[in-house]
C-alpha positions as CSV (number, residue, x, y, z in Angstrom):
1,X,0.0,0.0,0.0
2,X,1.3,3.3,-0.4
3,X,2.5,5.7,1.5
4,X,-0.4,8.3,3.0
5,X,1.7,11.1,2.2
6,X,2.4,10.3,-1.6
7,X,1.5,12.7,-4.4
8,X,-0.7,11.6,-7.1
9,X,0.4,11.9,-11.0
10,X,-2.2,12.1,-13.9
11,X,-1.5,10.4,-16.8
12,X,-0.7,13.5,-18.4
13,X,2.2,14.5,-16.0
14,X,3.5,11.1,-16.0
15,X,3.9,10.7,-20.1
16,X,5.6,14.3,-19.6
17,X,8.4,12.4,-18.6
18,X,8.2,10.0,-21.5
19,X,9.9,7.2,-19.8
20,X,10.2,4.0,-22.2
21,X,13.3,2.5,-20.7
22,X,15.3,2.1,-17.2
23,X,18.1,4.5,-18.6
24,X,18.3,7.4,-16.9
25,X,17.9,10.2,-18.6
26,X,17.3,14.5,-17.8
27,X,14.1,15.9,-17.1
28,X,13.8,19.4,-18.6
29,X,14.1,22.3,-15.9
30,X,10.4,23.5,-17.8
31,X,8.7,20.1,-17.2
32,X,10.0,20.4,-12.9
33,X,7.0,22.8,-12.1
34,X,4.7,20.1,-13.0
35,X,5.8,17.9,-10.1
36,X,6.1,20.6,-7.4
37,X,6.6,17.9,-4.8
38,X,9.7,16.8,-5.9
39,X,12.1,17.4,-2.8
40,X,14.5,21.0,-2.8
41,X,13.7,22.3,-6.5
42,X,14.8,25.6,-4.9
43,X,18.4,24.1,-4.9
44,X,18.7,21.4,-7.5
45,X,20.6,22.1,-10.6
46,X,19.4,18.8,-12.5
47,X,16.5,15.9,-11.9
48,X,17.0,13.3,-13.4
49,X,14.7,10.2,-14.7
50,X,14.2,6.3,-15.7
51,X,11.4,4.5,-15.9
52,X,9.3,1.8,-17.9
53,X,5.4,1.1,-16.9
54,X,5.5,-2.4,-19.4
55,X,8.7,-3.3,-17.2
56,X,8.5,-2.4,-13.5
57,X,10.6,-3.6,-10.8
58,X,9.8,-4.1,-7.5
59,X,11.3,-2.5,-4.5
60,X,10.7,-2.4,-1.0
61,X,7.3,-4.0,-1.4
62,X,5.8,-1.6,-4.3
63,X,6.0,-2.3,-7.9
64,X,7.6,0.8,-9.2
65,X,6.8,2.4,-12.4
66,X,9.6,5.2,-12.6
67,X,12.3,6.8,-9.9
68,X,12.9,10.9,-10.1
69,X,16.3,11.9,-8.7
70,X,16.8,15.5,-7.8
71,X,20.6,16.6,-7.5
72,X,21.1,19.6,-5.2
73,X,24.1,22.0,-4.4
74,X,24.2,21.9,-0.6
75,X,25.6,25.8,0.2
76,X,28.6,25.9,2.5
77,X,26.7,26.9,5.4
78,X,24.1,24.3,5.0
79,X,26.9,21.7,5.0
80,X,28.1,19.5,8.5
81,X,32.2,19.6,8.2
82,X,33.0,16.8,5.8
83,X,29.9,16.9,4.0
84,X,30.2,16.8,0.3
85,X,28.6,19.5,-1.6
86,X,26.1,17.5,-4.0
87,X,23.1,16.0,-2.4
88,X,20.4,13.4,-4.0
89,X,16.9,13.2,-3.4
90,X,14.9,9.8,-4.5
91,X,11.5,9.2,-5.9
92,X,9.8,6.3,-7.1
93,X,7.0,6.2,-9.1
94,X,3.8,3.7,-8.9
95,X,0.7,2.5,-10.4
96,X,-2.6,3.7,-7.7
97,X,-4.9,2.2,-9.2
98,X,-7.0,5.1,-9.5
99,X,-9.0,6.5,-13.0
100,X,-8.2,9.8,-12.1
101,X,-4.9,9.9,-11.1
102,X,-3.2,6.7,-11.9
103,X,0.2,7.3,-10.9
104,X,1.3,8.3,-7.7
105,X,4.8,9.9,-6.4
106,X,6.3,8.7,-3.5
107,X,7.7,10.3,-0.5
108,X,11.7,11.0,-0.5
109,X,14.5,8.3,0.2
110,X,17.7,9.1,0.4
111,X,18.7,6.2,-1.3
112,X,18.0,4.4,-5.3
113,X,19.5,7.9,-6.9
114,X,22.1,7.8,-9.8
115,X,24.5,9.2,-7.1
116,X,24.9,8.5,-3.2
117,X,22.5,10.9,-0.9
118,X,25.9,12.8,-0.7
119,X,27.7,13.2,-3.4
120,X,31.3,14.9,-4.2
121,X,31.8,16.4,-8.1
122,X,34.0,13.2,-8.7
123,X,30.9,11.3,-8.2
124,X,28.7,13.6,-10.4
125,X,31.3,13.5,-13.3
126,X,31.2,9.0,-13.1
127,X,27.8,9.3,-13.6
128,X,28.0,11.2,-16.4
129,X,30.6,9.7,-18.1
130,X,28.3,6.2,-17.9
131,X,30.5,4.6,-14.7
132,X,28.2,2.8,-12.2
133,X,28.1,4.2,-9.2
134,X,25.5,2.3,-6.6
């Protein structure tokens, strides 16, 4: 069952994202306003998507449709000592079941992202340059 405080997706706002495969690919910064729950918009520089409703995976109990990944910058002054400037913000994506609103989006985890939850630019560049990285 989902989570109580998931958001849910119309089928519009889900084939905005035109997911056909699990290779993850960028959402357009003018497609983000459409999801306003996606965690820290304010302070990501790049979401980024996979997802394939013919091929879902399970995880955690839920089959999941699609995942949503929002990379941050984490200001110096927001930062413990240590902490790596990049952070990464999870989503997954399922079916509800629902006419309506048949997708729903899930509430944060801090883990499933292209990158770790914290993340240093040597970490951003691997993904980029196709190295896997979980």
């Amino acid at each position: 069952m989902p989570h109580r405080k998931s958001t849910p997706l119309s089928h519009d706002q889900f084939g905005l994202l035109g997911f056909r495969a699990w290779e993850p690919h960028d959402v357009p910064l003018a497609l983000w306003p459409r999801f306003p729950k996606l965690t820290r918009l304010h302070d990501a520089f790049a979401v980024v998507g996979s997802g394939c409703p013919i091929e879902p995976v399970l995880r955690d109990g839920q089959v999941v449709v699609a995942g949503l990944d929002v990379l941050c910058y984490e200001a110096p002054e927001g930062r413990r000592p240590g902490e790596p400037a990049g952070n990464a913000y999870h989503h997954d994506i399922v079916r509800s079941g629902h006419s309506v609103w048949p997708y729903l989006l899930l509430p944060v985890r801090l883990d499933g992202a292209v990158v770790r939850h914290w993340f240093d630019e040597a970490a951003l560049d691997a993904f980029l340059d196709g190295t896997p990285l979980r």
